[in-house]
VOLOMAR-240122 format. One record per residue (C-alpha): residue number from 1; residue in three letters; x negated, y, z. Coordinates in nm, 2 decimals. Layout:
N
NUM | ALA | X | Y | Z $
...
! end
This chain:
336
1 | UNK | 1.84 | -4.37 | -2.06 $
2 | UNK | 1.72 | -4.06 | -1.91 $
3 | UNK | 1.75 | -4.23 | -1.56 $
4 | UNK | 1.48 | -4.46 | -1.70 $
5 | UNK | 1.25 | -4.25 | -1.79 $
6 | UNK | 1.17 | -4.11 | -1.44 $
7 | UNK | 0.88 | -4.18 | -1.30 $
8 | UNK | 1.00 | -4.33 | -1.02 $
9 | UNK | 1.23 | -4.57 | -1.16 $
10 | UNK | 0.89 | -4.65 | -1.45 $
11 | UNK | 0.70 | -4.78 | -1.13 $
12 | UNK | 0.98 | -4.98 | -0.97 $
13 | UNK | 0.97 | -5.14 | -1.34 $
14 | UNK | 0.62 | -5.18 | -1.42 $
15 | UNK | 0.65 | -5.31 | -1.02 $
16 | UNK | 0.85 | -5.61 | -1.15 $
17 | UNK | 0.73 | -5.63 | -1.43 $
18 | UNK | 0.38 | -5.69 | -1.27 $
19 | UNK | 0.53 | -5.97 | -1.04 $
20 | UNK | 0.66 | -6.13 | -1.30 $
21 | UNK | 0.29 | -6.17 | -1.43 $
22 | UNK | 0.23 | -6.32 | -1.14 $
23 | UNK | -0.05 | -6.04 | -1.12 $
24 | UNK | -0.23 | -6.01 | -0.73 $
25 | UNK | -0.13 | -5.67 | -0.74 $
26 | UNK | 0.06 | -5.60 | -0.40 $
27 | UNK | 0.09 | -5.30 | -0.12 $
28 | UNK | -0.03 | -5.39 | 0.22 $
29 | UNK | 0.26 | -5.43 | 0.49 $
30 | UNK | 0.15 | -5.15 | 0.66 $
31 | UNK | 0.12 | -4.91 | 0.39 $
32 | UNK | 0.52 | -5.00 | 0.28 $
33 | UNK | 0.60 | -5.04 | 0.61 $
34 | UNK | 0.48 | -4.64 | 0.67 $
35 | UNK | 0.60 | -4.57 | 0.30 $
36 | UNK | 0.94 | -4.68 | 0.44 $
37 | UNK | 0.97 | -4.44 | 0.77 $
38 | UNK | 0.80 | -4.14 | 0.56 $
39 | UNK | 1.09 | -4.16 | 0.31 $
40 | UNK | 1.38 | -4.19 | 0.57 $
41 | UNK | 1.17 | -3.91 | 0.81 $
42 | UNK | 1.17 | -3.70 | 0.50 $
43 | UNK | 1.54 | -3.77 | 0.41 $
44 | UNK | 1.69 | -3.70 | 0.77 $
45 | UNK | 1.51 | -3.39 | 0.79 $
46 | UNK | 1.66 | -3.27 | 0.46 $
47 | UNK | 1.95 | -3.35 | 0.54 $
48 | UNK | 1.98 | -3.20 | 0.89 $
49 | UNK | 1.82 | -2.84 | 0.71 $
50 | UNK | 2.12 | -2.88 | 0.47 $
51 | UNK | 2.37 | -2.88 | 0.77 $
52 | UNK | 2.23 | -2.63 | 0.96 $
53 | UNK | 2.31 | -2.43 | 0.67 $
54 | UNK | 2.67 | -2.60 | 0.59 $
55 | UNK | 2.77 | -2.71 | 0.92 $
56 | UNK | 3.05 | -2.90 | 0.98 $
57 | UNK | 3.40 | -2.88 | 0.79 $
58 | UNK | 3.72 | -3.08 | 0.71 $
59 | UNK | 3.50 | -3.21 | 0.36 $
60 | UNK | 3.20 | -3.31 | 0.60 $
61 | UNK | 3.49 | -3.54 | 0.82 $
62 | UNK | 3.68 | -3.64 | 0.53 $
63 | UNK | 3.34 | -3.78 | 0.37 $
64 | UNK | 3.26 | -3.97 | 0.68 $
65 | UNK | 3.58 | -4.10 | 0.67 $
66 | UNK | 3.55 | -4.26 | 0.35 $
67 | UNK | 3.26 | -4.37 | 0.46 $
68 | UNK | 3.38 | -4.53 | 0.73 $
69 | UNK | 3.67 | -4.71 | 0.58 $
70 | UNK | 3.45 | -4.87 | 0.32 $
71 | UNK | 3.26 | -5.03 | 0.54 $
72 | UNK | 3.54 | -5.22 | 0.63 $
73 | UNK | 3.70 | -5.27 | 0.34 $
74 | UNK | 3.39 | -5.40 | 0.18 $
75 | UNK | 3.31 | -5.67 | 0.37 $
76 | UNK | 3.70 | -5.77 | 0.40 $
77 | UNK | 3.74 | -5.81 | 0.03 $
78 | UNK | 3.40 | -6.01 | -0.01 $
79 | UNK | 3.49 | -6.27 | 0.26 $
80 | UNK | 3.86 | -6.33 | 0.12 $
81 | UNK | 3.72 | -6.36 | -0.23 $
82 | UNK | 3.46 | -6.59 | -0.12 $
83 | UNK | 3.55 | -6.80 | 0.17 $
84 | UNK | 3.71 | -7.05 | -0.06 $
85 | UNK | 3.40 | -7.08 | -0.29 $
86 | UNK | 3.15 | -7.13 | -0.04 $
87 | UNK | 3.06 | -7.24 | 0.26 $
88 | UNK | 3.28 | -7.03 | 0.51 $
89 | UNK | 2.91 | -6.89 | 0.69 $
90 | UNK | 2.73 | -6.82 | 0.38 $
91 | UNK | 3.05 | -6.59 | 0.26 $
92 | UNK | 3.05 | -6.42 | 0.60 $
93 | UNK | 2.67 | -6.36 | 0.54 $
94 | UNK | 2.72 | -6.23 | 0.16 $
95 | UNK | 2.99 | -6.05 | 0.29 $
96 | UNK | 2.85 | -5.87 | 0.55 $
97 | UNK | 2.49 | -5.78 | 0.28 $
98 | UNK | 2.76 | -5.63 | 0.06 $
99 | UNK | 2.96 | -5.39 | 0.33 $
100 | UNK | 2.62 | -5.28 | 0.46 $
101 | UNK | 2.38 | -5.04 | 0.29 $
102 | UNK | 2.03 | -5.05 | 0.13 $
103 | UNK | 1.88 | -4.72 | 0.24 $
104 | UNK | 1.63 | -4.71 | -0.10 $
105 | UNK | 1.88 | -4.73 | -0.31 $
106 | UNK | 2.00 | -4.46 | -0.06 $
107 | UNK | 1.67 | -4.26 | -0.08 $
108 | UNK | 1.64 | -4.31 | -0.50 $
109 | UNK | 1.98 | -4.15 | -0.54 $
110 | UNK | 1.93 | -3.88 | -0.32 $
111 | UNK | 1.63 | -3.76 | -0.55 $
112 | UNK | 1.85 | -3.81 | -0.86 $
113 | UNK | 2.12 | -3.64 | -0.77 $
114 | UNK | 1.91 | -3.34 | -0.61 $
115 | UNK | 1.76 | -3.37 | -0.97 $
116 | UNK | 2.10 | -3.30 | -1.13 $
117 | UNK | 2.17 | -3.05 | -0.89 $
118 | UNK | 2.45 | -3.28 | -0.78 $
119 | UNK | 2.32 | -3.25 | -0.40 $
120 | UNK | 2.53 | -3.40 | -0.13 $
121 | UNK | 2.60 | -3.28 | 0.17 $
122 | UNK | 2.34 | -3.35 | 0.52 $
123 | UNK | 2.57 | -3.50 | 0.65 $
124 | UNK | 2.56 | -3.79 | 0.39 $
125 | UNK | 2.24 | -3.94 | 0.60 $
126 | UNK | 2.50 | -4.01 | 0.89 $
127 | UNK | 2.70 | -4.19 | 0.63 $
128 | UNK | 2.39 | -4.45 | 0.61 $
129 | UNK | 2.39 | -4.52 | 0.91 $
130 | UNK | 2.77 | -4.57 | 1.02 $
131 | UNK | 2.81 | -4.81 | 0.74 $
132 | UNK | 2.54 | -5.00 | 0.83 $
133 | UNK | 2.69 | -5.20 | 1.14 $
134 | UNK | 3.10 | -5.25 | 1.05 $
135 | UNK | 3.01 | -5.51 | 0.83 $
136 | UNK | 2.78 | -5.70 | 1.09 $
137 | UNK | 2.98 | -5.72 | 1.35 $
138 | UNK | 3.28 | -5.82 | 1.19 $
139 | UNK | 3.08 | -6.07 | 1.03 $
140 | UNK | 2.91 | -6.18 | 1.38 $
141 | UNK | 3.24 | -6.20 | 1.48 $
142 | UNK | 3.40 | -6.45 | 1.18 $
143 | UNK | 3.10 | -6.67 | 1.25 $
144 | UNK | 3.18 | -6.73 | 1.60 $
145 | UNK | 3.54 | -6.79 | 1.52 $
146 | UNK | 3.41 | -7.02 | 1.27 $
147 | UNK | 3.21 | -7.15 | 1.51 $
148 | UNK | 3.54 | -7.26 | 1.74 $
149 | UNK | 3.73 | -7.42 | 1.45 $
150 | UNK | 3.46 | -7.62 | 1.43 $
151 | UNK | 3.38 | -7.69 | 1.80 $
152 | UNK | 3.75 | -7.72 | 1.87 $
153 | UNK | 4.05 | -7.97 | 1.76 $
154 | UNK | 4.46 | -8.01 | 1.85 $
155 | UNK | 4.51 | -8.34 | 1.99 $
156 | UNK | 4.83 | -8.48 | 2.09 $
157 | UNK | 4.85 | -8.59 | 2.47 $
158 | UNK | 5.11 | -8.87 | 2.56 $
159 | UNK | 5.41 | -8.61 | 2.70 $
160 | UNK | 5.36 | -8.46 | 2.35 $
161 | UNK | 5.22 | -8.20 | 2.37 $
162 | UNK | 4.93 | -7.98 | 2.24 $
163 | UNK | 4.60 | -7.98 | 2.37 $
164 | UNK | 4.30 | -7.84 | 2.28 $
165 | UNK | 3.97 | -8.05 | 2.30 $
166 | UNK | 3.66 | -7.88 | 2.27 $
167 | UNK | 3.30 | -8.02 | 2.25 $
168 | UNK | 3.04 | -7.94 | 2.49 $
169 | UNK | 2.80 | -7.64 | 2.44 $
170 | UNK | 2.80 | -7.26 | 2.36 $
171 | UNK | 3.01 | -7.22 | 2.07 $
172 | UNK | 2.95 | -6.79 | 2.08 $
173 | UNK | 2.61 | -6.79 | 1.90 $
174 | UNK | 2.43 | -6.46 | 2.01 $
175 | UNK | 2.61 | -6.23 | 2.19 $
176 | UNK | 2.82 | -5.93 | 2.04 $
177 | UNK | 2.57 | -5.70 | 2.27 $
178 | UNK | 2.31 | -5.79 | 2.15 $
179 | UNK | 2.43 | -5.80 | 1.77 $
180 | UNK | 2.54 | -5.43 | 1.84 $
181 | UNK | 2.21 | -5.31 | 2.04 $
182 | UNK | 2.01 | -5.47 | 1.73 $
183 | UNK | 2.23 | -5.26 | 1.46 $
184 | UNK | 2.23 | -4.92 | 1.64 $
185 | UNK | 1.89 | -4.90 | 1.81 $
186 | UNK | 1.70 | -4.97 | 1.46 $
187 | UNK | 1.37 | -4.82 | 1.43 $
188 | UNK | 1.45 | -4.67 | 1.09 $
189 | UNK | 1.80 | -4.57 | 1.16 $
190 | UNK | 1.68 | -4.37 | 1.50 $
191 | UNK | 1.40 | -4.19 | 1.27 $
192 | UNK | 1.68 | -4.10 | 1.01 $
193 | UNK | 1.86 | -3.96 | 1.29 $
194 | UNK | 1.62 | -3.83 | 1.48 $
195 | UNK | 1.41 | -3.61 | 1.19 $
196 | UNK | 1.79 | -3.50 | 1.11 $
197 | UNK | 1.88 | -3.37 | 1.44 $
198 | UNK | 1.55 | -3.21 | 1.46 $
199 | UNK | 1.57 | -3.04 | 1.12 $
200 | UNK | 1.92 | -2.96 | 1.20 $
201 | UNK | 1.79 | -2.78 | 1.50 $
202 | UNK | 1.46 | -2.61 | 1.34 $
203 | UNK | 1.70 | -2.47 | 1.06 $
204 | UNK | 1.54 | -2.25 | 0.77 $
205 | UNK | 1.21 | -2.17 | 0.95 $
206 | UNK | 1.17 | -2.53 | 0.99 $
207 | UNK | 1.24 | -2.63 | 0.68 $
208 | UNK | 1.00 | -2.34 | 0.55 $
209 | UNK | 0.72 | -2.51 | 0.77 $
210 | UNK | 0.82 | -2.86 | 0.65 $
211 | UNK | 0.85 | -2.79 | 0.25 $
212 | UNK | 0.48 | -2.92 | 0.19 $
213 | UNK | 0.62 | -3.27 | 0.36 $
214 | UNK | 0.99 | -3.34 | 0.33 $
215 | UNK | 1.02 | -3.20 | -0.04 $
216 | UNK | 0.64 | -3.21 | -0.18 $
217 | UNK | 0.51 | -3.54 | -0.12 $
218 | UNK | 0.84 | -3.68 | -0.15 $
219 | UNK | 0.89 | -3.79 | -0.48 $
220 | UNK | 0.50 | -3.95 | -0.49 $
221 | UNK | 0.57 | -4.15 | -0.18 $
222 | UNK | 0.91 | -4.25 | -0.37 $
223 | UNK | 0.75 | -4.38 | -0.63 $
224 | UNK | 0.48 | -4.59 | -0.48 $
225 | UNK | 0.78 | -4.72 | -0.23 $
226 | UNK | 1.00 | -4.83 | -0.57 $
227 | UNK | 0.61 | -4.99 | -0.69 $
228 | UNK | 0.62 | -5.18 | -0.38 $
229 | UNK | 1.01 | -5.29 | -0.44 $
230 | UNK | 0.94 | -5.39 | -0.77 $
231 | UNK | 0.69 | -5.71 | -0.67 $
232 | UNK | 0.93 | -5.73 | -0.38 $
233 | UNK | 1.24 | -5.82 | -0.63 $
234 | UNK | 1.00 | -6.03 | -0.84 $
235 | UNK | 0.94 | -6.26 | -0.59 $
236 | UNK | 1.31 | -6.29 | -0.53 $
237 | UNK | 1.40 | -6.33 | -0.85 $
238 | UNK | 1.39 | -6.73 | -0.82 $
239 | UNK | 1.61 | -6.77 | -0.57 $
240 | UNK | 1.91 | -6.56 | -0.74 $
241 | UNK | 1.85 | -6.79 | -1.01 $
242 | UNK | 1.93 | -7.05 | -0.82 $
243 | UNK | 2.27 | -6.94 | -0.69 $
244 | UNK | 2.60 | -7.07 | -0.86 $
245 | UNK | 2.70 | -6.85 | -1.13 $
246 | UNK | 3.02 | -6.71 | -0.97 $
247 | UNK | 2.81 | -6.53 | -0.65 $
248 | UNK | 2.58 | -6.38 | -0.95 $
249 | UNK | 2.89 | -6.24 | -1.10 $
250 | UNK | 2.97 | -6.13 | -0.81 $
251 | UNK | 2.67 | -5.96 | -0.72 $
252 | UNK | 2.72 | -5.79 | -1.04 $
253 | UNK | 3.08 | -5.69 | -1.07 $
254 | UNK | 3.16 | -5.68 | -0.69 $
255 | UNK | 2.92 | -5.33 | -0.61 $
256 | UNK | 3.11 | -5.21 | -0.93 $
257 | UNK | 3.46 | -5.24 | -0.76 $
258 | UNK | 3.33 | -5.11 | -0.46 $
259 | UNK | 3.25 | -4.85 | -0.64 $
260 | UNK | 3.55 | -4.80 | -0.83 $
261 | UNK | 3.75 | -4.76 | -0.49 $
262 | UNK | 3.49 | -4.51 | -0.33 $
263 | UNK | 3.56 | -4.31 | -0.64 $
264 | UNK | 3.98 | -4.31 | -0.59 $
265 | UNK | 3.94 | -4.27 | -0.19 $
266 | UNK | 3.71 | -3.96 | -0.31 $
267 | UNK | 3.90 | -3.82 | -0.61 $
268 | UNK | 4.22 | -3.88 | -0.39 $
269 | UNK | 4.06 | -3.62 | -0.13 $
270 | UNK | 3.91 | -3.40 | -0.39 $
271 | UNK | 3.56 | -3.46 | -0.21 $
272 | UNK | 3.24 | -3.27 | -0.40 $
273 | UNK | 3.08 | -3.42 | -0.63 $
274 | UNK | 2.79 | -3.52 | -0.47 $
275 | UNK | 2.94 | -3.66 | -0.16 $
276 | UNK | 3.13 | -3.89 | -0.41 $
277 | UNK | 2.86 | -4.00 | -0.61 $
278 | UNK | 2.65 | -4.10 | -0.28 $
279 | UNK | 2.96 | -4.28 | -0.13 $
280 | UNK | 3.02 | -4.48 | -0.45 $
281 | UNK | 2.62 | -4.59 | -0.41 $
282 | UNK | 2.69 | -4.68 | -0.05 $
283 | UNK | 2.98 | -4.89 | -0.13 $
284 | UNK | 2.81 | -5.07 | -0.45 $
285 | UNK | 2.48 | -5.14 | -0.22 $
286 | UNK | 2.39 | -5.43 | -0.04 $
287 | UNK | 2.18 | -5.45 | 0.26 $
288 | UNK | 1.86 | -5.67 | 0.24 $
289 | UNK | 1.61 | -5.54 | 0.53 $
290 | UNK | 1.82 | -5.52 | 0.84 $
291 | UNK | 2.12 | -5.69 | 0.77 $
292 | UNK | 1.90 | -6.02 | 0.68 $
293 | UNK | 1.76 | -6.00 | 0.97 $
294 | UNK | 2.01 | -5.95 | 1.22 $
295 | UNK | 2.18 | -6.28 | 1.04 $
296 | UNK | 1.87 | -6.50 | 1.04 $
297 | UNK | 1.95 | -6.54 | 1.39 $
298 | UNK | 2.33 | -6.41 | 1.40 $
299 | UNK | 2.46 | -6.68 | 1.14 $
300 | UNK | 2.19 | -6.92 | 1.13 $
301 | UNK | 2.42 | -7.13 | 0.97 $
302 | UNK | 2.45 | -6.92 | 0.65 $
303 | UNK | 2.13 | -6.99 | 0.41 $
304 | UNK | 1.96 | -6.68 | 0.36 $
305 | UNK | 1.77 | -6.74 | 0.04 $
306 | UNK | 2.14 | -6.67 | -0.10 $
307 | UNK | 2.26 | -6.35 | 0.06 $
308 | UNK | 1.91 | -6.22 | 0.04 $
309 | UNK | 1.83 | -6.32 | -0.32 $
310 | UNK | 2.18 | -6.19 | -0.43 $
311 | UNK | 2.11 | -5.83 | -0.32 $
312 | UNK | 1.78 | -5.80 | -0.38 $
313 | UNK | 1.74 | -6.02 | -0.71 $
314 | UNK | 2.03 | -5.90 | -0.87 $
315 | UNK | 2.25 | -5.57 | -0.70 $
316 | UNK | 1.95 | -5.40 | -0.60 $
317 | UNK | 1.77 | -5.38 | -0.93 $
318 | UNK | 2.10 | -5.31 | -1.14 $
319 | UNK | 2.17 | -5.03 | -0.89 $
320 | UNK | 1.84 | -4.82 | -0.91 $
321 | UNK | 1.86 | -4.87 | -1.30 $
322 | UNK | 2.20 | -4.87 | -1.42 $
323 | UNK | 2.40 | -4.78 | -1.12 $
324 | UNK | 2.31 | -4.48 | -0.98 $
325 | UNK | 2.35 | -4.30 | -1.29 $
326 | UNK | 2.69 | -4.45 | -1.38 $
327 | UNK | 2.82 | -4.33 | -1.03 $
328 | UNK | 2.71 | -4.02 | -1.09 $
329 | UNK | 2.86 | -3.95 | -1.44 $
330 | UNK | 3.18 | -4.09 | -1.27 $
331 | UNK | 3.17 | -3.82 | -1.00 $
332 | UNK | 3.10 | -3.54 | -1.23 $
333 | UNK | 3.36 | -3.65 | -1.47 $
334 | UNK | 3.64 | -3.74 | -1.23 $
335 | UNK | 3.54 | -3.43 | -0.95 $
336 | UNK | 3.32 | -3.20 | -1.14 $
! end
């Protein structure tokens, strides 16, 4: 309840709560757009201030690690669960939303955990980032075997024997480069990076100079983002609607059991606290700004009012309400 009562989290309700009104209230592109690369400049330059003071350890590459392997396992589990209950592209494309991230939900529980004085390591905004692209590229790369069991077929040639026949055209899709080059040269992922090298390298005195900026403005700027997210789930609510009642299940109870397995990696590895609680968001997340786009033209195939409703109508809204304080009394209880 307390979680509900932050100002933050009040705007991202009153946010929805306004688009549900169908009220003209709405934040300019530009405005979220710069909302968006203020929070995650902010964020990597915390981050890289709390390393320079940590710097790195077996905790800091066991936490990657986890990191890591979730978002693999993720996106594993979500296919074999759903390839039999929809369309073999559109679990490939849910799939790959659910082993990939959502950097506000990322952002929001950074600022509650800090809150709790539960704070993770700087290292954690590394974590972002590697388990952003697993999940796309193995999904990239199920599409295009999709692509060749469909393109392809056995036929029986008069000595008997096997032969494959294949239709004519490129049966690839777009090409694993340029999937990659997309994931790892994103404009918001480089800033992340970027402000946390330089605050890594700028250490206490630049943190000093900083304060008024990374810390200050920070949780304003967070709460006028959430606003923004808010209209932006309302809009989106529709189309989760409309999706069969097993993939909104799933976008309910899948982040949870992603979650659950984050939390036995971490308690298996006796990893702080924090660390835990902000891989168990990770896991539970679901990416609904870049992965979306990368698939619109990756997995055209898929239908992307489904993947993209799913984690924004539905994960998204549970997690900054419900979820991010349920991971964290999980943490504290199990690794406190």
């Amino acid at each position: 309840m307390q979680n509900l009562l932050d100002p933050a989290i009040l705007f991202f309700v009153f946010g929805v709560l306004a688009g549900a009104l169908k009220s003209n209230l709405e934040i300019p592109a530009p405005i979220s757009k710069f909302l968006s690369l203020y929070l995650l400049m902010a964020l990597g330059l915390k981050g890289g201030f709390a390393l320079a003071q940590t710097g790195l350890s077996a905790t800091v590459l066991l936490s990657l690690s986890v990191a890591v392997l979730m978002a693999f396992v993720v996106p594993v589990l979500g296919y074999q669960l759903l390839k039999n209950r929809v369309p073999r592209f559109d679990a490939a494309a849910i799939a790959a939303s659910y082993g990939s991230v959502s950097a506000v939900t990322f952002v929001t529980a950074m600022q509650y955990l800090e809150f709790h004085q539960m704070s993770p390591g700087g290292h954690m905004a590394v974590a972002l980032v590697v388990m952003e692209s697993p999940a796309i590229i193995m999904a990239v790369l199920l599409a295009n075997t999709l692509r060749q069991a469909q393109l392809g077929a056995v036929t029986v040639s008069a000595s008997g024997s096997a032969v494959l026949a294949t239709s004519g055209g490129s049966s690839s899709g777009p090409s694993l480069g340029k999937i990659l080059h997309e994931s790892f040269t994103d404009g918001a992922h480089l800033l992340l990076l970027g402000a946390m090298v330089v605050g890594y390298l700028s250490g206490d005195e630049g943190q000093a100079v900083m304060a008024p900026f990374s810390s200050g403005l920070f949780k304003g700027m967070l709460a006028f983002f959430l606003l923004d997210m808010g209209l932006m789930v309302a809009r989106n609510l529709s189309a989760a609607r409309a999706t069969s009642p097993f993939l909104i299940a799933y976008a309910i109870l899948g982040p949870l059991v992603h979650a659950s397995i984050a939390l036995a990696l971490s308690v298996l590895l006796q990893l702080p606290a924090g660390d835990a609680a902000l891989l168990m968001v990770l896991s539970a997340s679901a990416s609904y700004i870049v992965v979306p786009a990368v698939l619109r033209y990756a997995i055209p195939e898929a239908n992307p009012s489904i993947y993209f409703g799913l984690s924004l109508g539905v994960t998204f809204p549970l997690n900054i309400l419900f979820g991010i304080p349920l991971y964290t009394f999980l943490a504290r209880s199990f690794l406190a």
